[in-house]
C-alpha positions, -999 to 999 in steps of 0.1 A, spaced: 752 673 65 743 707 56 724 731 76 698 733 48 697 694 44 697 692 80 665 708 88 646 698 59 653 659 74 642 675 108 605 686 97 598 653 82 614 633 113 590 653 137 560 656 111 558 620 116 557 619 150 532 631 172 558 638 202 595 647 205 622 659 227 649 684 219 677 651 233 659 630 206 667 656 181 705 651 194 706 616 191 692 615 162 713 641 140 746 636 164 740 675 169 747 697 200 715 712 226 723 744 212 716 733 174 692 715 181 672 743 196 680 764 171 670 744 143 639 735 157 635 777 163 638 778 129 614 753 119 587 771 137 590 802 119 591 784 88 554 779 99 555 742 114 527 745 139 549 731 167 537 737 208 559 729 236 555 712 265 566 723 301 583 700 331 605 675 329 602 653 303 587 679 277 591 682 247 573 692 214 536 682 200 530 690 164 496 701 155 476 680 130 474 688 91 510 700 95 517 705 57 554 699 48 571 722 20 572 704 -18 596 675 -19 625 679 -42 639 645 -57 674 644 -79 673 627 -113 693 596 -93 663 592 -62 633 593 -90 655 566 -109 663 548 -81 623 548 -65 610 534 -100 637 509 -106 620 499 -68 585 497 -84 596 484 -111 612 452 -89 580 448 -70 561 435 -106 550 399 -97 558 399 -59 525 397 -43 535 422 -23 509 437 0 494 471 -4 499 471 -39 467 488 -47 488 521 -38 515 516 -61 492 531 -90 486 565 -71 525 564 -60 535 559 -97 515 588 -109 523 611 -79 555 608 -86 549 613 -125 535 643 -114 569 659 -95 591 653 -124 597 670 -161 587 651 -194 621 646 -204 625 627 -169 592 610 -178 604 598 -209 637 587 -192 616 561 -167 594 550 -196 621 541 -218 634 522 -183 601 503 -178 602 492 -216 639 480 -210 648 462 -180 627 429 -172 635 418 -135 623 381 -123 594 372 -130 581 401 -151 561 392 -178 577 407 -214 545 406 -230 529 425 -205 556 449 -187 528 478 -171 545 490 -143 509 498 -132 492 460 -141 478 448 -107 473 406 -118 497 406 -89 478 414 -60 486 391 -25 463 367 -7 433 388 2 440 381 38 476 395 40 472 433 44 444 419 72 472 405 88 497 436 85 468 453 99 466 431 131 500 425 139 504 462 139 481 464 172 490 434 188 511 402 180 487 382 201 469 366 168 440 341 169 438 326 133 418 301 116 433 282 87 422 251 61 444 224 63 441 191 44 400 197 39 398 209 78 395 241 99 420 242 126 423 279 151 448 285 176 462 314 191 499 328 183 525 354 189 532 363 159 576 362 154 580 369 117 560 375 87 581 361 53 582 355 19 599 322 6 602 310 -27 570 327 -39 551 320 -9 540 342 21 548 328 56 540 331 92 563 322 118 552 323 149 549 308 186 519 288 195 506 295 228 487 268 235 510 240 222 543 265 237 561 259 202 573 272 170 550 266 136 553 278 104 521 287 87 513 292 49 493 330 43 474 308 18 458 288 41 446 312 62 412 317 62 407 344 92 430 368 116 420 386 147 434 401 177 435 375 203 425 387 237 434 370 261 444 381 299 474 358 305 495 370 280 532 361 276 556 383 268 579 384 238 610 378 260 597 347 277 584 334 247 620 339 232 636 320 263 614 290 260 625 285 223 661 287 228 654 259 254 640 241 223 671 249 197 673 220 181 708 201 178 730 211 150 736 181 126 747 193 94 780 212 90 795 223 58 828 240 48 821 260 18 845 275 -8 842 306 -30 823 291 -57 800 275 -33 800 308 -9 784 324 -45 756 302 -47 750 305 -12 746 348 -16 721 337 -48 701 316 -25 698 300 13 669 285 34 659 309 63 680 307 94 709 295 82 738 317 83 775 316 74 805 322 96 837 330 75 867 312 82 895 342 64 899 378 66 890 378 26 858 358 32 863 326 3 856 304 29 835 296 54 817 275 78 782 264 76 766 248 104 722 239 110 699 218 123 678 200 96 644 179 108 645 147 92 609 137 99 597 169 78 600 153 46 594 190 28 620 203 49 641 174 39 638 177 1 640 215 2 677 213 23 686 184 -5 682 204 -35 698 232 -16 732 211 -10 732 202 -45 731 235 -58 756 249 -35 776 226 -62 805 210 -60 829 234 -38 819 225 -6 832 195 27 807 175 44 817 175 76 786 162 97 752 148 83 725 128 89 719 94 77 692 99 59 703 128 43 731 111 30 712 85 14 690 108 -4 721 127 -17 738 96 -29 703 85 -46 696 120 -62 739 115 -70 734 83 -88 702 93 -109 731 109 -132 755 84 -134 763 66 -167 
């Protein structure tokens, strides 16, 4: 990296940080004690408003309404950051209330022949989902469930959650620690660990009809909470060996949580191996369909009963 580069990357690292140390500054850019004080000497009379702190872990604070110098984009980033808007059309994807003022900041940096360059692309390419008829980069029919940026919100402070959904015409609240938040097949998920029943749930965004902090004193930390669900894996009862036209399919699509392990230095085949819960019937058809469009390159080697049967059924549906 050049020095230039180098030190432009530095003021925006420590802009956006209200503390650092000179040894994070080495870590960071793999750059010796003596360039990293330099650079940071530098920065300061650049006119960073930085002050330093004395003793033994000290480091640097940097004073507020710091202004960092005009950002400079090549003709390949401003491609490359609309293409990204351009993909988020149709997402429900939260926070998108800002991509309006993103789009036309960025309008703003660039030349008109540029301009015309990323309006001829929105006119162009159609991604999934994007509606021909109506291809406005800036159309917000989009927007998430109203509770999802709430969520973001919350989990940013603390993943100790108490939320209230509906479920089949009734209001159920429990508290959570809140694992993962997802998006599956067109649908926002919660995964997370409920602390009064000590196990796993997945919850729909769309049911949720509140999201708070939950504050309770006997909390349980993210480490024990992992250690009592790996006392719960479940048993692994489906195993596949998958070939290169099935590998394909795989890369287009999979169910969360299931992974491949490949089985030759050139990766065209490999090993699949997951636990599927037969009593979830959802859960059941979902891993189903999935086997079936994995197509025909793949071994069973290990399966459940059931699962079987509704293969051969779904199988037999299209035989002469």
């Amino acid at each position: 990296m050049k020095k230039v580069e180098r030190i432009n990357t530095i003021m925006r690292y420590i802009n956006n940080r209200a503390h650092f140390t000179i040894s994070e500054i080495m870590r960071e850019f793999n750059i010796s004690r003596s360039t990293a004080i330099r650079d940071i000497k530098e920065i300061e009379a650049m006119g960073m408003p930085l002050v330093a702190e004395v003793g033994r872990d000290g480091g640097y604070f940097v004073l507020n309404n710091s202004v960092l110098p005009a950002v400079r984009f090549t003709d390949n980033e401003i491609k490359a950051l609309f293409i990204a808007f351009m993909a988020t059309r149709n997402q429900q994807l939260p926070y998108l209330k800002s991509r309006q003022s993103l789009a036309e900041k960025l309008l703003g940096l660039i030349s008109e022949n540029q301009q015309d360059n990323l309006i001829l692309l929105n006119q162009i390419l159609l991604f999934e989902g994007t509606n021909p008829n109506n291809p406005d980069l800036l159309e917000l029919s989009d927007l998430p469930h109203p509770l999802l940026e709430k969520l973001i919100q919350t989990l940013l402070l603390d993943s100790h959650l108490l939320i209230t959904i509906e479920e089949e015409n009734k209001i159920k609240s429990f508290p959570i620690y809140l694992l993962h938040l997802y998006r599956k097949n067109n649908v926002w998920l919660i995964e997370g660990f409920d602390l009064k029943e000590g196990m796993r749930r997945i919850i729909p965004v769309d049911n949720l009809t509140s999201v708070e902090a939950y504050p309770t004193k006997d909390r349980i930390s993210k480490k024990e909470i992992l250690k009592k669900l790996s006392k719960q894996e479940e048993v692994i009862n489906l195993i596949l060996e998958l070939g290169p036209k099935a590998i394909a399919q795989f890369k287009k699509y999979h169910p969360l949580k299931v992974t491949l392990s490949y089985t030759n230095p050139y990766q065209t085949t490999a090993t699949l191996k997951t636990f599927i819960n037969i009593h979830n019937s959802e859960e059941l058809t979902e891993i189903i369909n999935w086997i079936l469009f994995l197509g025909e390159d793949i071994k069973v080697r290990e399966v459940p009963e059931e699962v079987l049967v509704r293969l051969q059924e779904r199988v037999n549906l299209f035989s002469p």
